[in-house]
PDBQT receptor file of N, H, CA, C and O in Angstrom, charges set to zero:
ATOM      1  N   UNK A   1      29.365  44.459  80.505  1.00  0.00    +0.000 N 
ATOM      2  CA  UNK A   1      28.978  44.449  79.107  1.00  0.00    +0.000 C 
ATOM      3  C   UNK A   1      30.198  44.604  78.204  1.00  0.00    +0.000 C 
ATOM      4  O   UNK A   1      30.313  43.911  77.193  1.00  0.00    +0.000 OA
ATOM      5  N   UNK A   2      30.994  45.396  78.516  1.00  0.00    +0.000 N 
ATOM      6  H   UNK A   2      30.901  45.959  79.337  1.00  0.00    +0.000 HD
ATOM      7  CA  UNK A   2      32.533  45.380  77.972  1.00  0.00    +0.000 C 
ATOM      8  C   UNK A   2      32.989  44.527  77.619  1.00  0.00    +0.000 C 
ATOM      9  O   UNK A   2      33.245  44.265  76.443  1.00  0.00    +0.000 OA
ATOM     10  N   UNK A   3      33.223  43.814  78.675  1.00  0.00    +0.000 N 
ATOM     11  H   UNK A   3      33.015  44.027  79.629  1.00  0.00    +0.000 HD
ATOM     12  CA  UNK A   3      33.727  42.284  78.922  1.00  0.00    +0.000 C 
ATOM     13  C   UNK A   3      33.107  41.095  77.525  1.00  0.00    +0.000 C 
ATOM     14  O   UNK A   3      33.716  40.373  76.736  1.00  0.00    +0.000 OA
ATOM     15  N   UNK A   4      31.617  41.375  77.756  1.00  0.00    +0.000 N 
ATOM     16  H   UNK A   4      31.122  41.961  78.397  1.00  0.00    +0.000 HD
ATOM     17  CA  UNK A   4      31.006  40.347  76.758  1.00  0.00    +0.000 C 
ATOM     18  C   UNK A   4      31.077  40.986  74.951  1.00  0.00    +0.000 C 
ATOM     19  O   UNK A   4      30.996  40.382  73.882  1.00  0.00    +0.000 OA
ATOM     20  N   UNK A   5      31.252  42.374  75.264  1.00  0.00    +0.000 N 
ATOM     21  H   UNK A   5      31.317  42.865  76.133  1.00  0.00    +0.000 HD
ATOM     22  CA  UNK A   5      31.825  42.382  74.093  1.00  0.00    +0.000 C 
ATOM     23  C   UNK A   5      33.008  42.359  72.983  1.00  0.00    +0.000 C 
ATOM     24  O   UNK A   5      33.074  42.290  71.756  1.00  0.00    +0.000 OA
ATOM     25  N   UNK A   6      33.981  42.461  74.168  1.00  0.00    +0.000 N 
ATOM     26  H   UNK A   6      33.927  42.517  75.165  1.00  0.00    +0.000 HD
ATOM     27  CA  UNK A   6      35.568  42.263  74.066  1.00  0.00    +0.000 C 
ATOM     28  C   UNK A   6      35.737  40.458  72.920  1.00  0.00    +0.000 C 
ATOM     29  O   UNK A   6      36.162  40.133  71.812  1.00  0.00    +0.000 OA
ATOM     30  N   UNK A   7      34.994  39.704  74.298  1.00  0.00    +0.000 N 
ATOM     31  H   UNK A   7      34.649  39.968  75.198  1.00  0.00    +0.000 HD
ATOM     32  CA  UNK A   7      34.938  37.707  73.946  1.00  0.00    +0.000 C 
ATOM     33  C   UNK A   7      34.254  37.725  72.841  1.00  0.00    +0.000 C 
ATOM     34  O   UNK A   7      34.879  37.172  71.936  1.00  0.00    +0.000 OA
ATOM     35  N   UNK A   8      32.785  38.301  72.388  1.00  0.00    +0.000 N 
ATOM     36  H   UNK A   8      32.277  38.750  73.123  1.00  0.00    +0.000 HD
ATOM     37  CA  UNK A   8      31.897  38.424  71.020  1.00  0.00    +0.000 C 
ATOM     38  C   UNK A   8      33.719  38.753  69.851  1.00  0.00    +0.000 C 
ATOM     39  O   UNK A   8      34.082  38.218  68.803  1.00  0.00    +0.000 OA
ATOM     40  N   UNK A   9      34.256  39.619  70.548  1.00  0.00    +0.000 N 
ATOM     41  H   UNK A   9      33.961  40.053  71.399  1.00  0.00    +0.000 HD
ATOM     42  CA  UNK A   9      35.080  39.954  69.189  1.00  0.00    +0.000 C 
ATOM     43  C   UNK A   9      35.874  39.079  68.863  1.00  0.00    +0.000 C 
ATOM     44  O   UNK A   9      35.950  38.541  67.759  1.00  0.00    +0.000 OA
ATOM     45  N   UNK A  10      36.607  38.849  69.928  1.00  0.00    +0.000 N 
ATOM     46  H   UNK A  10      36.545  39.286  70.826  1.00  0.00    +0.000 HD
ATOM     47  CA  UNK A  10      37.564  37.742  70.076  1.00  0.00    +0.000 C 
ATOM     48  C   UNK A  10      37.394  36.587  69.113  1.00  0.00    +0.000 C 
ATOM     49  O   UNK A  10      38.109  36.237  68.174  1.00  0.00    +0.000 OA
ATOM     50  N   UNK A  11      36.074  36.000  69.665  1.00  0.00    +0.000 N 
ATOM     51  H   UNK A  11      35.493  36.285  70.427  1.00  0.00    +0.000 HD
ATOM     52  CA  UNK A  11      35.451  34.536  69.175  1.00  0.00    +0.000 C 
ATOM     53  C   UNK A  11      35.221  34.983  67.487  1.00  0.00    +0.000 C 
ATOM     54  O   UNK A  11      35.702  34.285  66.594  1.00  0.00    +0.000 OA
ATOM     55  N   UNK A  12      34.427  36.229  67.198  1.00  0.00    +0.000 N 
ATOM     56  H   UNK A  12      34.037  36.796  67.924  1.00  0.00    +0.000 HD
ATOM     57  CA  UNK A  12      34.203  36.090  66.077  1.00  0.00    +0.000 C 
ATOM     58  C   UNK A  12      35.593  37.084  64.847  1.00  0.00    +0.000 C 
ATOM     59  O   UNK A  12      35.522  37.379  63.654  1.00  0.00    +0.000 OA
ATOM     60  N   UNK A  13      36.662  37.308  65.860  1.00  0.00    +0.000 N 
ATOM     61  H   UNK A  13      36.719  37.067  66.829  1.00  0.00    +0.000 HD
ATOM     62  CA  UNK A  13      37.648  38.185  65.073  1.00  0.00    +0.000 C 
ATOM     63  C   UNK A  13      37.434  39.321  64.026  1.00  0.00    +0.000 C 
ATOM     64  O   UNK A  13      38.274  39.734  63.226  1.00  0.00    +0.000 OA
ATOM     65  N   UNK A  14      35.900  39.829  64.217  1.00  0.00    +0.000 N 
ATOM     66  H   UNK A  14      35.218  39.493  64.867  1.00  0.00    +0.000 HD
ATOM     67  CA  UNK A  14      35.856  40.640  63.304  1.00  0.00    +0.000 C 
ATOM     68  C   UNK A  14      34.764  41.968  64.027  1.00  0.00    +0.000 C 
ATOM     69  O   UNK A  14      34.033  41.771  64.997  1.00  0.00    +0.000 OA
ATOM     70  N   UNK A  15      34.869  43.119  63.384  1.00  0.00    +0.000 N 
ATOM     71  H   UNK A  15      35.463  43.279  62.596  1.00  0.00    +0.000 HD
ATOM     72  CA  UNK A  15      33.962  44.357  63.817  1.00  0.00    +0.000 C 
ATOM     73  C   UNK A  15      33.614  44.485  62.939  1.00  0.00    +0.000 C 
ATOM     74  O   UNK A  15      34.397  44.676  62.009  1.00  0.00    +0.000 OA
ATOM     75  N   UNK A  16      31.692  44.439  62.654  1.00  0.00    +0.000 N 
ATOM     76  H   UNK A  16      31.056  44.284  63.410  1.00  0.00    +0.000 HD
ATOM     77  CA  UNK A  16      31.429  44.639  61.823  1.00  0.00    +0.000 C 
ATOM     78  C   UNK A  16      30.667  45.968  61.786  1.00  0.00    +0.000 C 
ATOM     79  O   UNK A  16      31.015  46.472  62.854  1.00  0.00    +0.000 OA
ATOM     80  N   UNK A  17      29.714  46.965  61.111  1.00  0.00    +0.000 N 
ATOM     81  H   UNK A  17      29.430  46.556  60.243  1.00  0.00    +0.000 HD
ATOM     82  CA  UNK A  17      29.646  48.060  60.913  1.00  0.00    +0.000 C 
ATOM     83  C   UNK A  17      28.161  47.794  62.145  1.00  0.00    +0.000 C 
ATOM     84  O   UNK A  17      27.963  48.686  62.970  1.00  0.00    +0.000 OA
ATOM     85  N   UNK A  18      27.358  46.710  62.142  1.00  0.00    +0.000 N 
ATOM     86  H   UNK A  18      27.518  45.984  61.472  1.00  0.00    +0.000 HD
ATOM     87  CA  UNK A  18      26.279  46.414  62.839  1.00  0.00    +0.000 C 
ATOM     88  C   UNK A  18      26.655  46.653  64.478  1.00  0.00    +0.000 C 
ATOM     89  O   UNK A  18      25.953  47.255  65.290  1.00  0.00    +0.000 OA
ATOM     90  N   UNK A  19      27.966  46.006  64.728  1.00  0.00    +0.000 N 
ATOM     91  H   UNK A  19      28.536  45.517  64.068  1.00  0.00    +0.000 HD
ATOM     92  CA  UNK A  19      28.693  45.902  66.046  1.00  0.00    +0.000 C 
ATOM     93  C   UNK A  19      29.185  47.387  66.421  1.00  0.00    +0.000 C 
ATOM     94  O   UNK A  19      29.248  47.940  67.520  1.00  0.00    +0.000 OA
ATOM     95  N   UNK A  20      29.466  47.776  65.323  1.00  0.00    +0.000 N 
ATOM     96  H   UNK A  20      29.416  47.328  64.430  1.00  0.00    +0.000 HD
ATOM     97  CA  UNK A  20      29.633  49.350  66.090  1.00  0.00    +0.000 C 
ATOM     98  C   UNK A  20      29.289  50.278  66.172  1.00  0.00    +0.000 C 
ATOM     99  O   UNK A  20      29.886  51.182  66.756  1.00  0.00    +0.000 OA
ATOM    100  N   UNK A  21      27.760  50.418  65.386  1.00  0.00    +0.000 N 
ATOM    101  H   UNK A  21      27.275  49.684  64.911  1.00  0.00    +0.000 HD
ATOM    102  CA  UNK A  21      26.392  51.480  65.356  1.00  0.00    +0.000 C 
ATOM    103  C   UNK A  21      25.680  50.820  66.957  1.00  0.00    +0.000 C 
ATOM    104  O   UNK A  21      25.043  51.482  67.777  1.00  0.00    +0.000 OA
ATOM    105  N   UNK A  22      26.007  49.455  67.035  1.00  0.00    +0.000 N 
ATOM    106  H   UNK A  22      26.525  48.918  66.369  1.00  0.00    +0.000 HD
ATOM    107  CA  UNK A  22      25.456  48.879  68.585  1.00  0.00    +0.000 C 
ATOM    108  C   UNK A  22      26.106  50.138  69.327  1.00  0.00    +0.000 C 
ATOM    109  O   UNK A  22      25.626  51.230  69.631  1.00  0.00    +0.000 OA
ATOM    110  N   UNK A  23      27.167  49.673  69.478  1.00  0.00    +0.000 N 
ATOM    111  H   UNK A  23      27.557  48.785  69.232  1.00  0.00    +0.000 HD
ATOM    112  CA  UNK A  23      28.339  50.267  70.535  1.00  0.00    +0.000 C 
ATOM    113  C   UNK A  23      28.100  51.969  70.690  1.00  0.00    +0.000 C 
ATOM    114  O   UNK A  23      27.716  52.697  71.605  1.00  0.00    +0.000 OA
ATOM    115  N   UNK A  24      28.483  52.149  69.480  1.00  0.00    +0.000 N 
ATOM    116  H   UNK A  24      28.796  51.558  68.737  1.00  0.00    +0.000 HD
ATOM    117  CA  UNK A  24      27.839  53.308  69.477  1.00  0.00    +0.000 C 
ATOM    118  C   UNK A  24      26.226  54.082  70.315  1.00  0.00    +0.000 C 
ATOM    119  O   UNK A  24      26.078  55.105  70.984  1.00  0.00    +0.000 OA
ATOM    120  N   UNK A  25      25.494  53.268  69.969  1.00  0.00    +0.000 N 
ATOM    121  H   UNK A  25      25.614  52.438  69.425  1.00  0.00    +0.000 HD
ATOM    122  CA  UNK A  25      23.761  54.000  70.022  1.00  0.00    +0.000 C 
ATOM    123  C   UNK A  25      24.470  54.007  72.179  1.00  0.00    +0.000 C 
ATOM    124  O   UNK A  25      24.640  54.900  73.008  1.00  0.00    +0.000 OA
ATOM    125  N   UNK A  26      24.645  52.500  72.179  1.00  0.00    +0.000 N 
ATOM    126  H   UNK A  26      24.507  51.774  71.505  1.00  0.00    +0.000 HD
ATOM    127  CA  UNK A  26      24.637  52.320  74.001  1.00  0.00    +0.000 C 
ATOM    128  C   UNK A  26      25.616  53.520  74.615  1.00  0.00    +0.000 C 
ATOM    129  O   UNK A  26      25.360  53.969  75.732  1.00  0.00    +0.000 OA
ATOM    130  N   UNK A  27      26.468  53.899  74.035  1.00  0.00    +0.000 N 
ATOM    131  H   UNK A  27      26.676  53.534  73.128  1.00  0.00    +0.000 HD
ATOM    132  CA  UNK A  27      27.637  54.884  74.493  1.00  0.00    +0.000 C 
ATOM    133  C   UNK A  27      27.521  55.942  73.682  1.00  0.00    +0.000 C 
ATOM    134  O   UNK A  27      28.532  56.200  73.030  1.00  0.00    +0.000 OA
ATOM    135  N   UNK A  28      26.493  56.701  73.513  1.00  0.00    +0.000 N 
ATOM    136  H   UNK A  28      25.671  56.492  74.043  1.00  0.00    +0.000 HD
ATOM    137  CA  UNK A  28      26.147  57.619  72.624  1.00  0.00    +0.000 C 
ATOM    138  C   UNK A  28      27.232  58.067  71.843  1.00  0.00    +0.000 C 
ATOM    139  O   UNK A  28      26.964  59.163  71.350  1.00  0.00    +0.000 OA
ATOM    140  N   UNK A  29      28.465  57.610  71.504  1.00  0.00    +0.000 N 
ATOM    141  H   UNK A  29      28.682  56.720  71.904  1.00  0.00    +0.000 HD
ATOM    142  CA  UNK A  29      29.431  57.954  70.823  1.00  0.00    +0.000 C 
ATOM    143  C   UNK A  29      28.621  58.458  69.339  1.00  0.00    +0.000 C 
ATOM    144  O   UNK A  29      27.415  58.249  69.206  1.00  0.00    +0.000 OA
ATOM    145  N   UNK A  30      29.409  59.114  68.302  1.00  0.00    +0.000 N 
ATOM    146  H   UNK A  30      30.389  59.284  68.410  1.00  0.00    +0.000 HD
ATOM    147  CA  UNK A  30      28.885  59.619  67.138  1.00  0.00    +0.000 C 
ATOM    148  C   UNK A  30      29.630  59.531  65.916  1.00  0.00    +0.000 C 
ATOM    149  O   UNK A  30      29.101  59.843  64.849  1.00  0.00    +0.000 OA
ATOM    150  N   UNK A  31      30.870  59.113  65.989  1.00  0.00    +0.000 N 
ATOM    151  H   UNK A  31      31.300  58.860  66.855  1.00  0.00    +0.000 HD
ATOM    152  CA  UNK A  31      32.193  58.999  65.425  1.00  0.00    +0.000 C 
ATOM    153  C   UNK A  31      32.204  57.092  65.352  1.00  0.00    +0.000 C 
ATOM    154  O   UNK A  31      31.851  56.338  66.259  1.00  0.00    +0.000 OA
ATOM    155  N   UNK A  32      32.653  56.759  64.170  1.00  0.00    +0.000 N 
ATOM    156  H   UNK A  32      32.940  57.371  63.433  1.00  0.00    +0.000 HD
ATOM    157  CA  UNK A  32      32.772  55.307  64.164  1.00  0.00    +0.000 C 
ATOM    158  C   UNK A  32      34.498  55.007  64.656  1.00  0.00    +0.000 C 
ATOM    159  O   UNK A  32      34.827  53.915  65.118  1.00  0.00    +0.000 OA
ATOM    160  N   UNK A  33      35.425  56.074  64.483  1.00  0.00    +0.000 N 
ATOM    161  H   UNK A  33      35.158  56.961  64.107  1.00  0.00    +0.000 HD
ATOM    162  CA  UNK A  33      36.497  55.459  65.323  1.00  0.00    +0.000 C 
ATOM    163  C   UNK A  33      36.585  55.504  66.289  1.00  0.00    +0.000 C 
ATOM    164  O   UNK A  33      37.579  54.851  66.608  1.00  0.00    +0.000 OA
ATOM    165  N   UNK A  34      35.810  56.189  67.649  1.00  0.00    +0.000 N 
ATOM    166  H   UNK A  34      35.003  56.719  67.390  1.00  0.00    +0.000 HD
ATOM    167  CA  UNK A  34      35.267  56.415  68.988  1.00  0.00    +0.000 C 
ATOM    168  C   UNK A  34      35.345  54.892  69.535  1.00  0.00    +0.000 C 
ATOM    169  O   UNK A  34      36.223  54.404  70.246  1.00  0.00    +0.000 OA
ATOM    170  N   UNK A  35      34.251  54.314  69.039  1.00  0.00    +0.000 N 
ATOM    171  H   UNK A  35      33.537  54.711  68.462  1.00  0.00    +0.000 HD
ATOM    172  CA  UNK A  35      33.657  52.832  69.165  1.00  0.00    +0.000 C 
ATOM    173  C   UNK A  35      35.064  51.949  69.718  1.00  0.00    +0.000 C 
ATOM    174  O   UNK A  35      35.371  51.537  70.837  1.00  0.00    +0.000 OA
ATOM    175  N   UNK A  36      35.720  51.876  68.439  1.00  0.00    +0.000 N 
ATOM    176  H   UNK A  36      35.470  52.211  67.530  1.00  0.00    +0.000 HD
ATOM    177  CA  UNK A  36      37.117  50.782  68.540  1.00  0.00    +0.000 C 
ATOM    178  C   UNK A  36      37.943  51.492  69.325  1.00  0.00    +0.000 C 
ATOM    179  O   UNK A  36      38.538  50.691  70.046  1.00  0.00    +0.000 OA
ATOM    180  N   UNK A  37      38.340  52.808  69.587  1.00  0.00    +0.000 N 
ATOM    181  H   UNK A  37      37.856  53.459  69.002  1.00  0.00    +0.000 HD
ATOM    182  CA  UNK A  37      39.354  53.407  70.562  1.00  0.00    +0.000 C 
ATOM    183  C   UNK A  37      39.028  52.558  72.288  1.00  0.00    +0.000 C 
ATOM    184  O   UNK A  37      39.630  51.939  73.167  1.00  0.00    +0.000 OA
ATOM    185  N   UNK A  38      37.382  53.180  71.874  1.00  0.00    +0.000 N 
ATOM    186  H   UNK A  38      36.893  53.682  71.160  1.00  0.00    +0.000 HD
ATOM    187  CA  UNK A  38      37.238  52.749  73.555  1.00  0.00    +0.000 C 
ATOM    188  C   UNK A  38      37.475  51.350  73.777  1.00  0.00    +0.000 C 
ATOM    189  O   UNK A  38      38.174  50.910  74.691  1.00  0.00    +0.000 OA
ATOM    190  N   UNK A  39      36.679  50.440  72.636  1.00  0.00    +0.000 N 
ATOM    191  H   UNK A  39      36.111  50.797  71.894  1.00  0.00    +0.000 HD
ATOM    192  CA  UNK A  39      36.664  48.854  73.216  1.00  0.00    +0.000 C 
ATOM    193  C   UNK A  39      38.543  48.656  73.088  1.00  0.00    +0.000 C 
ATOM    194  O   UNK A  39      39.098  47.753  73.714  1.00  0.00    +0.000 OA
ATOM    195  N   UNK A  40      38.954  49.162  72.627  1.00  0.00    +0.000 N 
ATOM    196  H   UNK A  40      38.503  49.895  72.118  1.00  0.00    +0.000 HD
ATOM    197  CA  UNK A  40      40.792  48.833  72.644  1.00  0.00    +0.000 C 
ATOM    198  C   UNK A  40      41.448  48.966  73.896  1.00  0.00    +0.000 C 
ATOM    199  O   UNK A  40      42.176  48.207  74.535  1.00  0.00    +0.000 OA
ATOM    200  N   UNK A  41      40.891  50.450  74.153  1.00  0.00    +0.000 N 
ATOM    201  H   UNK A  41      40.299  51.067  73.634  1.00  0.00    +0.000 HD
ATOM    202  CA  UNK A  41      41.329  51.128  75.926  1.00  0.00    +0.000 C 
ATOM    203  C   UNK A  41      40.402  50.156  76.465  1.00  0.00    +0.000 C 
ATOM    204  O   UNK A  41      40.951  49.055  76.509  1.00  0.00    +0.000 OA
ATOM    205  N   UNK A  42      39.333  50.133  76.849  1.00  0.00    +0.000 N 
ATOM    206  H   UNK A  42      38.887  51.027  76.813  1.00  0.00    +0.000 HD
ATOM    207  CA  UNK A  42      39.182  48.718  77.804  1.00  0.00    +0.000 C 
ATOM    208  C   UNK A  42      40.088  47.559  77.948  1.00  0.00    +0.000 C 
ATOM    209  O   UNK A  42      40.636  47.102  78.951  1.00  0.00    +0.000 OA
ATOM    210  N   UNK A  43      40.122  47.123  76.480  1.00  0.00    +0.000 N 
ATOM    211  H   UNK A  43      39.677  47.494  75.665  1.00  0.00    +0.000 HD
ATOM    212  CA  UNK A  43      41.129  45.665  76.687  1.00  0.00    +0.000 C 
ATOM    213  C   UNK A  43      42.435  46.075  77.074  1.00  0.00    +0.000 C 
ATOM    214  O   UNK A  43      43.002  45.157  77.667  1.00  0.00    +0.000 OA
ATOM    215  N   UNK A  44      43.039  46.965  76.981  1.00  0.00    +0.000 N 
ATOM    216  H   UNK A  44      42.578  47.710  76.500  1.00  0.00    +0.000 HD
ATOM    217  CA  UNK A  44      44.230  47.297  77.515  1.00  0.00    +0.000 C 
ATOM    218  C   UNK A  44      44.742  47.536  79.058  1.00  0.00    +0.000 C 
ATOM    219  O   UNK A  44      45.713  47.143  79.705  1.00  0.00    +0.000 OA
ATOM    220  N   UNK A  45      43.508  48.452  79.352  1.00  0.00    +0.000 N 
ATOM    221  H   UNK A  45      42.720  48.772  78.826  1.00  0.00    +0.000 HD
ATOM    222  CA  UNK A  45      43.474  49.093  80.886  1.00  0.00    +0.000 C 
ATOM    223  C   UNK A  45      43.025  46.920  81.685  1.00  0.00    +0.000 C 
ATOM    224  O   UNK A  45      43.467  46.331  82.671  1.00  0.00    +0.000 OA
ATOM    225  N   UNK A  46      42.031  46.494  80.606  1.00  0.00    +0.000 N 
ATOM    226  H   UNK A  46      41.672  46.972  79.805  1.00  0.00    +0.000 HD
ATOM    227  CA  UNK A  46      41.781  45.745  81.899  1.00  0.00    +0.000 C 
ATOM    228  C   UNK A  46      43.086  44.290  81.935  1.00  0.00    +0.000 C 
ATOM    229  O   UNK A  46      43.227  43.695  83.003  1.00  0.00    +0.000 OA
ATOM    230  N   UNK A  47      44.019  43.818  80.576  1.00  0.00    +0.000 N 
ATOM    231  H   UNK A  47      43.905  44.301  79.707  1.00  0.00    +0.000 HD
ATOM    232  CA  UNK A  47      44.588  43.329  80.533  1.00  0.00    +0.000 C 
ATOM    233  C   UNK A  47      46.010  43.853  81.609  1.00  0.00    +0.000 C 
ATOM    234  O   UNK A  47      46.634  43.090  82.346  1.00  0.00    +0.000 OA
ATOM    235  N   UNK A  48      46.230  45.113  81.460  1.00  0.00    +0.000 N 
ATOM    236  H   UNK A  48      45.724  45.733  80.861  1.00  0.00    +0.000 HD
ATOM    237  CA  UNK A  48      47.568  45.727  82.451  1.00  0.00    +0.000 C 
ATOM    238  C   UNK A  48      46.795  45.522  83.791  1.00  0.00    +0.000 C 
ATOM    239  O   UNK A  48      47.422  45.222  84.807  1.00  0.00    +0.000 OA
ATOM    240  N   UNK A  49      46.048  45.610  83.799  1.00  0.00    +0.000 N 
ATOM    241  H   UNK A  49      45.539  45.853  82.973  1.00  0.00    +0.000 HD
ATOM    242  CA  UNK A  49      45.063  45.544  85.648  1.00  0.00    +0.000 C 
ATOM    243  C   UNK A  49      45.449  44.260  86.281  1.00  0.00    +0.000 C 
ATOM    244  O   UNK A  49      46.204  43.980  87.212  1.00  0.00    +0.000 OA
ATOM    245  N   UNK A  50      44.499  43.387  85.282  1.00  0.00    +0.000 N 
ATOM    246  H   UNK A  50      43.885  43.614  84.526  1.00  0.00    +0.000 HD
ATOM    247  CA  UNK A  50      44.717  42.010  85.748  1.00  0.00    +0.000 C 
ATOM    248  C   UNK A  50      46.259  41.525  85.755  1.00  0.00    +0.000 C 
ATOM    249  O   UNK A  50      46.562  40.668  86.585  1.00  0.00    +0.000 OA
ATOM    250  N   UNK A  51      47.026  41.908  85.081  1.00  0.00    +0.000 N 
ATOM    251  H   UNK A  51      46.780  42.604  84.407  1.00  0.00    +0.000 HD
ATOM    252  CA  UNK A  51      48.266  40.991  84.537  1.00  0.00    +0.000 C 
ATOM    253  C   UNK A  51      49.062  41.758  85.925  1.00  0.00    +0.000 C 
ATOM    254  O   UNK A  51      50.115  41.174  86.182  1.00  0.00    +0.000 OA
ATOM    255  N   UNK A  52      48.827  42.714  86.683  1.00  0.00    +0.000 N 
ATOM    256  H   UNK A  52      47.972  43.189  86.475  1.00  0.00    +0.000 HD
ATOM    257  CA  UNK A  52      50.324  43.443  87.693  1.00  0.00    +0.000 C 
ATOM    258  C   UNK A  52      49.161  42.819  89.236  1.00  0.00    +0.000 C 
ATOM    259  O   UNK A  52      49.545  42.481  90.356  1.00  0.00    +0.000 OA
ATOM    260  N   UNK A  53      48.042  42.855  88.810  1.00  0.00    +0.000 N 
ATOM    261  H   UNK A  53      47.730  43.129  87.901  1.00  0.00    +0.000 HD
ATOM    262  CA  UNK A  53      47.568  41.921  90.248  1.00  0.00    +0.000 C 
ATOM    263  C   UNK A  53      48.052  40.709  90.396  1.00  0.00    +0.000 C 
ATOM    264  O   UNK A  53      48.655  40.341  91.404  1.00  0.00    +0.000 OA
ATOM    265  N   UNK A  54      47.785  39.897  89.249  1.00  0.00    +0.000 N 
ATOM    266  H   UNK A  54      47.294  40.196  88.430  1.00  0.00    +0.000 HD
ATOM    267  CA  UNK A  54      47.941  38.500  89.253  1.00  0.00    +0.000 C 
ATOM    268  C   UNK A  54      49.994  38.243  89.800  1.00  0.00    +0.000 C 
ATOM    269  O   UNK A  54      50.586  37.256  90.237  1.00  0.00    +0.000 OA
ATOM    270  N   UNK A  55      50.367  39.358  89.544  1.00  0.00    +0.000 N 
ATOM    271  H   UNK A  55      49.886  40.160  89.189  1.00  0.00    +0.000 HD
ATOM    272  CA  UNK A  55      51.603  39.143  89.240  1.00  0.00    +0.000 C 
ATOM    273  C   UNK A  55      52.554  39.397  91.027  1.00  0.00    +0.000 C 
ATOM    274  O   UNK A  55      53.659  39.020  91.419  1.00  0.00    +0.000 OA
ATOM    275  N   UNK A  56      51.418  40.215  91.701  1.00  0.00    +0.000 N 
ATOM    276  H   UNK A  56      50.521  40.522  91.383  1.00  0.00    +0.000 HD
ATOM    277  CA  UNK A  56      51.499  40.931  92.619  1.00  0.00    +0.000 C 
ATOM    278  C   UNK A  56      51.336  39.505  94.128  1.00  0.00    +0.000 C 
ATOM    279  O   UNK A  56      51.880  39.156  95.175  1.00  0.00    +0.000 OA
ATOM    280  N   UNK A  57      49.997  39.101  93.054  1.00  0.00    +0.000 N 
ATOM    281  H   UNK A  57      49.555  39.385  92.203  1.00  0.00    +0.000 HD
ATOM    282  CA  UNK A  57      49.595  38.203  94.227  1.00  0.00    +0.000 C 
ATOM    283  C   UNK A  57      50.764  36.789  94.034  1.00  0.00    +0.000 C 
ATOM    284  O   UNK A  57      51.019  36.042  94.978  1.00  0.00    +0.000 OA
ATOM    285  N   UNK A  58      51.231  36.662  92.968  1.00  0.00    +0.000 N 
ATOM    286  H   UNK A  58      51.023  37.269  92.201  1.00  0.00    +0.000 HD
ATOM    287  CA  UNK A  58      51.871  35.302  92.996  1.00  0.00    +0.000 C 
ATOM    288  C   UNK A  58      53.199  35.489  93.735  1.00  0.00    +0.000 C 
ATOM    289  O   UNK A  58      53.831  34.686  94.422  1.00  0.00    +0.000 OA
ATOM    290  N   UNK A  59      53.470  36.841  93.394  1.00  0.00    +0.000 N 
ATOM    291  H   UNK A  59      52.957  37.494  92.836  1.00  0.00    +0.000 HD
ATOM    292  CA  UNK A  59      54.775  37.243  94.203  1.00  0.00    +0.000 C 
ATOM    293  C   UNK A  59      54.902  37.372  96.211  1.00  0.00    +0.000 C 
ATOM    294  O   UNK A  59      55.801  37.231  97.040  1.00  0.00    +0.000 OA
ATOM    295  N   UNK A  60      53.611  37.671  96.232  1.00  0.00    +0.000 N 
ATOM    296  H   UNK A  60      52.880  37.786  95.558  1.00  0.00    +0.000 HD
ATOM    297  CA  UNK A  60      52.935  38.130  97.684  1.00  0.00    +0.000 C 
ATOM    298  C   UNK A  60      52.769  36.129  98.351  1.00  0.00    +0.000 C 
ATOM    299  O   UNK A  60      52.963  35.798  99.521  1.00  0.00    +0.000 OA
ATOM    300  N   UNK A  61      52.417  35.243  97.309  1.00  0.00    +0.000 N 
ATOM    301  H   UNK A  61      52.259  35.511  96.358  1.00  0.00    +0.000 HD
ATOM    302  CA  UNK A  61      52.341  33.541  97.689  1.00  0.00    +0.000 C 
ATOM    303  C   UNK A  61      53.363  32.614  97.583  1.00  0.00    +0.000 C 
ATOM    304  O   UNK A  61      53.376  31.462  98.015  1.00  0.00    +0.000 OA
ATOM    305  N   UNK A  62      54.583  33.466  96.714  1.00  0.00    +0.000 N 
ATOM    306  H   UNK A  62      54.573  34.402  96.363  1.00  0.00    +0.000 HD
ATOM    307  CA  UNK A  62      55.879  32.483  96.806  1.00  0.00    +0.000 C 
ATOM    308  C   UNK A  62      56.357  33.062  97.657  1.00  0.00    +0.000 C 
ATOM    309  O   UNK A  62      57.392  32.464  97.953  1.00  0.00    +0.000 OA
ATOM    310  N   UNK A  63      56.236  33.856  98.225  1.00  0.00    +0.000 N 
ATOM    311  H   UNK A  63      55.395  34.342  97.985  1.00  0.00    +0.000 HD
ATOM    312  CA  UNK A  63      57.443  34.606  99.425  1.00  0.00    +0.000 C 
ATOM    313  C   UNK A  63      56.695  34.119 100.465  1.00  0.00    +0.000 C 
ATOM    314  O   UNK A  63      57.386  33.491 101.267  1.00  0.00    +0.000 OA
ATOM    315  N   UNK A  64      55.129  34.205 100.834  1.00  0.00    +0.000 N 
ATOM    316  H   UNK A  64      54.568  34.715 100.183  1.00  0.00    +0.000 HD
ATOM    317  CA  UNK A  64      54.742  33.367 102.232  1.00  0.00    +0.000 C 
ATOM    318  C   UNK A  64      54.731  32.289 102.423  1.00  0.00    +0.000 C 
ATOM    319  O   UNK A  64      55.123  31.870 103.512  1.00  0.00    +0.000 OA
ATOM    320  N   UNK A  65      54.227  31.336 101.327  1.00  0.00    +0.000 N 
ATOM    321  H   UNK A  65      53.909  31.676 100.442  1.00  0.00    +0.000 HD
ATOM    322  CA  UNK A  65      54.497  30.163 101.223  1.00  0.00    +0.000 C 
ATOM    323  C   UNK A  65      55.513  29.445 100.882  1.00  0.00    +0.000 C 
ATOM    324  O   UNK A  65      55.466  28.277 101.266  1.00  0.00    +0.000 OA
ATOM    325  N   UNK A  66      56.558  29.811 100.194  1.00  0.00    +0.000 N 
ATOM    326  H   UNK A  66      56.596  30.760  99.882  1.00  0.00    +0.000 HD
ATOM    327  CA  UNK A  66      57.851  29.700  99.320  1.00  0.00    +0.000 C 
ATOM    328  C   UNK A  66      57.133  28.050  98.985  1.00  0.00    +0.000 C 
ATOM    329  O   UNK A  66      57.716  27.263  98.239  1.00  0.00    +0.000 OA
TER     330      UNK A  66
């Protein structure tokens, strides 16, 4: 669900007050800067995740395969 809400932002470049009383109610958060901290730390944690795997595995396929 993260995920689909990360692309919702993306596509539509904006947070609106509707998008983050959502976010909020589902993650019982209570604080409206709560909301954007977390969806930020998601995109961060999952962008550094993906980007040292991807980086891991290409390194792990030019050295076996050269």
């Amino acid at each position: 669900m993260a995920a689909a809400t990360l692309l919702g932002l993306l596509a539509g470049r904006r947070f609106r007050l509707k998008d983050r009383l959502r976010t909020q109610v589902e993650h019982s958060f209570f604080e409206m800067v709560d909301a954007c901290s977390v969806l930020r730390l998601i995109l961060l944690v999952t962008i550094t995740v993906e980007t040292t795997l991807a980086l891991a595995l290409t390194l792990r396929l030019h050295f076996s395969y050269g």
